[in-house]
N, CA, C and O of each residue as an XYZ file, in Angstrom:
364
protein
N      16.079     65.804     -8.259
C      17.041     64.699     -8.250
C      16.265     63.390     -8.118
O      15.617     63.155     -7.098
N      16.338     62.373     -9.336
C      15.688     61.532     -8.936
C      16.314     60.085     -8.068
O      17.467     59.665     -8.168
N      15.481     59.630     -7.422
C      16.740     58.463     -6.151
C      16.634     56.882     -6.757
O      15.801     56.098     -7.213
N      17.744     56.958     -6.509
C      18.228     55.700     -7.118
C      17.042     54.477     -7.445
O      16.012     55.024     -7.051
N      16.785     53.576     -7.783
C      15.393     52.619     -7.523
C      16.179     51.567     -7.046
O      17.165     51.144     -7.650
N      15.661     51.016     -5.692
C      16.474     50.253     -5.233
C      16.156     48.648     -5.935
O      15.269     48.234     -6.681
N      17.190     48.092     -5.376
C      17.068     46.469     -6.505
C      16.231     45.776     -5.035
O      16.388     45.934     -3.824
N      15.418     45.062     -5.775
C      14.371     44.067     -5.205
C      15.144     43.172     -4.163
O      16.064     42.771     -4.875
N      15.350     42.604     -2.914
C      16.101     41.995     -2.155
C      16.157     41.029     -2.714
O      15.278     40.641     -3.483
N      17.103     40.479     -2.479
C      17.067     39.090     -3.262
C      16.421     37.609     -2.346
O      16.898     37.074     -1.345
N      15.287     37.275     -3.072
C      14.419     36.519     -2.109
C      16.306     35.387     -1.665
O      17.363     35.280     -2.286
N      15.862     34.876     -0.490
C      16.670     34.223      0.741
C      15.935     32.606      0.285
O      14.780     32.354      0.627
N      16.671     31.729     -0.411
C      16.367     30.530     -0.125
C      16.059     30.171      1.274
O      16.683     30.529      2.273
N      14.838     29.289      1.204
C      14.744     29.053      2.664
C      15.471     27.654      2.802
O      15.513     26.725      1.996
N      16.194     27.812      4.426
C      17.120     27.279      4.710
C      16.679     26.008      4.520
O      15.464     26.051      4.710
N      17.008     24.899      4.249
C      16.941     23.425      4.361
C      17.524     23.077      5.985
O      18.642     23.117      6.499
N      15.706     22.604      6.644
C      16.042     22.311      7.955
C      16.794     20.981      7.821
O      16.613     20.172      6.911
N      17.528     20.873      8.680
C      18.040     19.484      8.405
C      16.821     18.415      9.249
O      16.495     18.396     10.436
N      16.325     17.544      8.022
C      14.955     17.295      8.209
C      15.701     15.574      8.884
O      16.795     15.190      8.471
N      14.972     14.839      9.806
C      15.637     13.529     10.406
C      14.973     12.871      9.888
O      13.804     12.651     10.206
N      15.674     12.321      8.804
C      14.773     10.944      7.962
C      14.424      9.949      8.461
O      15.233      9.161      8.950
N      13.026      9.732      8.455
C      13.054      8.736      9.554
C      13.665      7.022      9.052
O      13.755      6.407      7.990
N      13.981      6.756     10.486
C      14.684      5.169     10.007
C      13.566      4.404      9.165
O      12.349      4.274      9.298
N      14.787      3.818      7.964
C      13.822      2.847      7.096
C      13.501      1.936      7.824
O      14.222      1.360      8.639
N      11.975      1.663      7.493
C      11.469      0.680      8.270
C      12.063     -0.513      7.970
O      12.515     -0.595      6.828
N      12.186     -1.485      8.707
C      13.058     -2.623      8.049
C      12.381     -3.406      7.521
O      11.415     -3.861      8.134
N      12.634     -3.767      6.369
C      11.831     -4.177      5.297
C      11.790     -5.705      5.553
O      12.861     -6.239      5.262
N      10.827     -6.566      6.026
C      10.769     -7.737      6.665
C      10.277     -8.429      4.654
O      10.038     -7.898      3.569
N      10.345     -9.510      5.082
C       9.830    -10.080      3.649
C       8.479     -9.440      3.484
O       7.783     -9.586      4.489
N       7.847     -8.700      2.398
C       6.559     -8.447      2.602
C       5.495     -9.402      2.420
O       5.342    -10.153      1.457
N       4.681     -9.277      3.583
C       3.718    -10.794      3.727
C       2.516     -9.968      2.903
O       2.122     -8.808      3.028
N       2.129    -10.970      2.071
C       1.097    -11.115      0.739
C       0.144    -11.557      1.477
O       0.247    -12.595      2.131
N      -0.801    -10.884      1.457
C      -2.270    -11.276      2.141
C      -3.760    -10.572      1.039
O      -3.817     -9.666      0.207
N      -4.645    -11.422      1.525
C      -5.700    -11.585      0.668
C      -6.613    -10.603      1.621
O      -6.703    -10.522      2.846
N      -7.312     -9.826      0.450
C      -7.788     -8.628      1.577
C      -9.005     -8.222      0.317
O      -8.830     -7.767     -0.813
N     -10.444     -8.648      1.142
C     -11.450     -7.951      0.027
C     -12.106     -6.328      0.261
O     -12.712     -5.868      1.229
N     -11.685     -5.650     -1.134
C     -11.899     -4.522     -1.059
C     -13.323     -3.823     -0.749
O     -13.819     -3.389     -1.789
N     -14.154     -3.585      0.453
C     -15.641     -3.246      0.261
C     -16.102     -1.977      0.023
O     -17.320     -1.806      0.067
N     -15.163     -0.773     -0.292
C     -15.635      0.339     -0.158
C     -14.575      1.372     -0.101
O     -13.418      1.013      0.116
N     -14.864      2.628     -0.276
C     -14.209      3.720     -0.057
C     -13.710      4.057      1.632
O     -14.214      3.244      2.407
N     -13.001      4.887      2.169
C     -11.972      4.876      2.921
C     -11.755      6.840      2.492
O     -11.392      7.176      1.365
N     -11.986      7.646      3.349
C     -12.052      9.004      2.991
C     -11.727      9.520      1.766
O     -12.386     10.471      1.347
N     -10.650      8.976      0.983
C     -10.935      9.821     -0.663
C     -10.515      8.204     -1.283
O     -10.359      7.242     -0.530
N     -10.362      8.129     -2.879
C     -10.515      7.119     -3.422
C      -8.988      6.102     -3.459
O      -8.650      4.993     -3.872
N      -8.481      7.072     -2.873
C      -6.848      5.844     -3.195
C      -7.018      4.978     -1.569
O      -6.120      4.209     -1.224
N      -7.949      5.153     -0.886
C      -7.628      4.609      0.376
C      -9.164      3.949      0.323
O     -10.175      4.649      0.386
N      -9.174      3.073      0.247
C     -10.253      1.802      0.102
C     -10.329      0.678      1.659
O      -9.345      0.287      2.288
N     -11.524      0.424      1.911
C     -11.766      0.215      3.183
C     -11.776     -1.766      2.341
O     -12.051     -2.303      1.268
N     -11.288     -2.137      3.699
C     -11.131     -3.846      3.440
C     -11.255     -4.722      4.751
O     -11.488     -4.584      5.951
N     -10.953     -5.735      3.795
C     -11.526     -7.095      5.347
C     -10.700     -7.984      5.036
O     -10.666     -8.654      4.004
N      -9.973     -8.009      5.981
C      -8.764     -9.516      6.011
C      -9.470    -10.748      5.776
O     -10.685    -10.918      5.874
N      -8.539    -11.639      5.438
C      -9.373    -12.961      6.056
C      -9.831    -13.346      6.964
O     -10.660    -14.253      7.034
N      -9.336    -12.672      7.902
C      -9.675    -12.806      9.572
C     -10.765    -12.121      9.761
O     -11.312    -12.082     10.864
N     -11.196    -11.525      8.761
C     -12.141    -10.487      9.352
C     -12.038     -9.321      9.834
O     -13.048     -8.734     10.220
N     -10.713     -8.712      9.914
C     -10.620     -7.626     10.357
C     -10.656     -5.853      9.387
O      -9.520     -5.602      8.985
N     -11.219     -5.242      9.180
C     -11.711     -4.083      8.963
C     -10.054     -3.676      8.826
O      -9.300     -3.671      9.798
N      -9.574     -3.287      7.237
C      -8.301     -2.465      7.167
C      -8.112     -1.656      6.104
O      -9.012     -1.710      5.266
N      -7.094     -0.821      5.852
C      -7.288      0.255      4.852
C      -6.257     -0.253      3.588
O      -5.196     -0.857      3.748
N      -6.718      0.059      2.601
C      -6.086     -0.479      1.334
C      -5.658     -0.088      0.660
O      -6.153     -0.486     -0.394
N      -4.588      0.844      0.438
C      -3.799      2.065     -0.481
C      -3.843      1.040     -2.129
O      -3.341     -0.074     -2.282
N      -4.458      1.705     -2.977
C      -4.979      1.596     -4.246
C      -4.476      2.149     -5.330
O      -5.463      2.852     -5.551
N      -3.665      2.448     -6.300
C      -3.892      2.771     -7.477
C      -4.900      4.088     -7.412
O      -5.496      4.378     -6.375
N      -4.975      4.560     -8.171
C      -6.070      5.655     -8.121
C      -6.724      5.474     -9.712
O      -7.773      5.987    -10.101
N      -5.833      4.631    -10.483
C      -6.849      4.409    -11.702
C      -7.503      2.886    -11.722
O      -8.274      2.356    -12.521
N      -6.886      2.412    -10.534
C      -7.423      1.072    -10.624
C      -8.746      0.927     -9.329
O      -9.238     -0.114     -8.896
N      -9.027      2.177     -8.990
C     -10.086      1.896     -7.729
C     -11.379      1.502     -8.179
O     -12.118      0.965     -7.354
N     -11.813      1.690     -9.445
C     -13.024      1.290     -9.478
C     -13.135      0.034     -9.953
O     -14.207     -0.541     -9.764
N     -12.143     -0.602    -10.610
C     -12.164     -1.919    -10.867
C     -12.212     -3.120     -9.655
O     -12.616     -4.273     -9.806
N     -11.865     -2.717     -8.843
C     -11.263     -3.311     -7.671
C     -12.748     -3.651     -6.580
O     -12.854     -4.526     -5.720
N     -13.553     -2.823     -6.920
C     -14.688     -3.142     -5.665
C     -15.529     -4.307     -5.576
O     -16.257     -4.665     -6.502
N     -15.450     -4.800     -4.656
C     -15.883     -6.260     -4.115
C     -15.035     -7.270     -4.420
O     -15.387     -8.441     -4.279
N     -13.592     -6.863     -4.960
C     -12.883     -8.439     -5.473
C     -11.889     -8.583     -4.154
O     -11.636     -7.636     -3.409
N     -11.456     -9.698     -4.016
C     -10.806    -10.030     -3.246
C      -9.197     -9.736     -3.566
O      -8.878    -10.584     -4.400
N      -8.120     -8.947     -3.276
C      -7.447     -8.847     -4.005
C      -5.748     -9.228     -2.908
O      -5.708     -9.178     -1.679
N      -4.909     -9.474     -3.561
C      -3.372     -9.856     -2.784
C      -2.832     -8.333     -2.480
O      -2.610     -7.372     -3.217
N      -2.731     -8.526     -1.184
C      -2.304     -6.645     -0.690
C      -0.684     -7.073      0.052
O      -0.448     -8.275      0.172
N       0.297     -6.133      0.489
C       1.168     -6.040      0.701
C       0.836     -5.638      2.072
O      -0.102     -4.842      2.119
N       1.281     -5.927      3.056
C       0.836     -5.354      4.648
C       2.427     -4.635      4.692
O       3.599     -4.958      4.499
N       1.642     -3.490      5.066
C       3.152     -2.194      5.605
C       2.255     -1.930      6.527
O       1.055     -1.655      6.540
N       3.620     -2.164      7.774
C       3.533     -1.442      9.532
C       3.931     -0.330      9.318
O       5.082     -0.159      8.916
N       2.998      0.800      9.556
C       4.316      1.931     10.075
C       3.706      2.448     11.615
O       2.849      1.729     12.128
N       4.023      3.340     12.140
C       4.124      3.982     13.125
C       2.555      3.912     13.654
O       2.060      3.180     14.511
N       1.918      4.999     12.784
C       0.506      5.062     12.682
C      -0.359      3.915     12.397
O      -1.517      4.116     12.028
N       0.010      2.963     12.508
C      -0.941      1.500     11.862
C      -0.542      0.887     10.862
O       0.601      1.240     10.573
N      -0.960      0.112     10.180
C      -1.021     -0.797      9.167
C      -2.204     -0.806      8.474
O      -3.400     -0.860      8.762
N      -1.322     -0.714      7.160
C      -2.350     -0.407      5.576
C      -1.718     -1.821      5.137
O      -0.795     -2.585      5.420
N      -3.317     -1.604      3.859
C      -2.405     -3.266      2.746
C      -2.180     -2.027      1.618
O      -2.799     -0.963      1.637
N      -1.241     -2.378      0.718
C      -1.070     -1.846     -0.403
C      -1.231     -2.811     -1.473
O      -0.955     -4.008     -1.395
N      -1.649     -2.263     -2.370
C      -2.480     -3.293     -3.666
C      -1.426     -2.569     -4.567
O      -1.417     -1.338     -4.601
N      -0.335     -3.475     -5.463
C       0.415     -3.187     -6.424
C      -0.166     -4.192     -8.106
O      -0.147     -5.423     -8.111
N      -0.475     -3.635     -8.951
C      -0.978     -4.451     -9.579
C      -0.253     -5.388    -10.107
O      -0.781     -6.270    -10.784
C-alpha cells in the first residue's frame, strides 16, 4: 500500500511585526553648508569632511559621484538624526 505523499506545509508568511516608525524628524529648513570633501569614511558613499569651522564630519555621497568630489569644497545638506549628524551632498 503505498501512503499518501504528504503536501509540503505551506511556508507561514512571516508575521509583519508591527514595526514603530520612527517620528519624522521634523524637517527644519535644511541649512546648506559648505563642507570640503578630504577622503573616504569606511566604504565609498560615506566620505570624511571639514566644515568651515573646521570640524571633521561625514558626507553621504552619491556613489557615482565619489570620485569626482575629492578635495572640492562642496554645498552639503546637514541632517540631525539620533546617532549624529551627516552632510548629504545632492547634486
Amino acid at each position: 500500500i503505498m501512503k499518501k505523499a504528504k503536501k509540503a506545509p505551506k511556508k507561514k508568511s512571516p508575521r509583519k511585526k508591527a514595526v514603530e516608525m520612527p517620528a519624522e524628524p521634523e524637517i527644519t529648513v535644511a541649512t546648506k553648508e559648505l563642507v570640503r570633501v578630504v577622503g573616504d569614511w569606511q566604504n565609498p558613499i560615506w566620505k570624511k569632511g571639514v566644515t568651515e569651522s573646521g570640524d571633521a564630519c561625514k558626507v553621504r555621497v552619491p556613489k557615482r559621484d565619489t570620485n569626482r568630489l575629492r578635495n572640492k569644497v562642496v554645498e552639503c545638506e546637514r541632517v540631525d538624526e539620533s546617532n549624529g549628524t551627516y552632510y548629504k551632498y545632492t547634486p
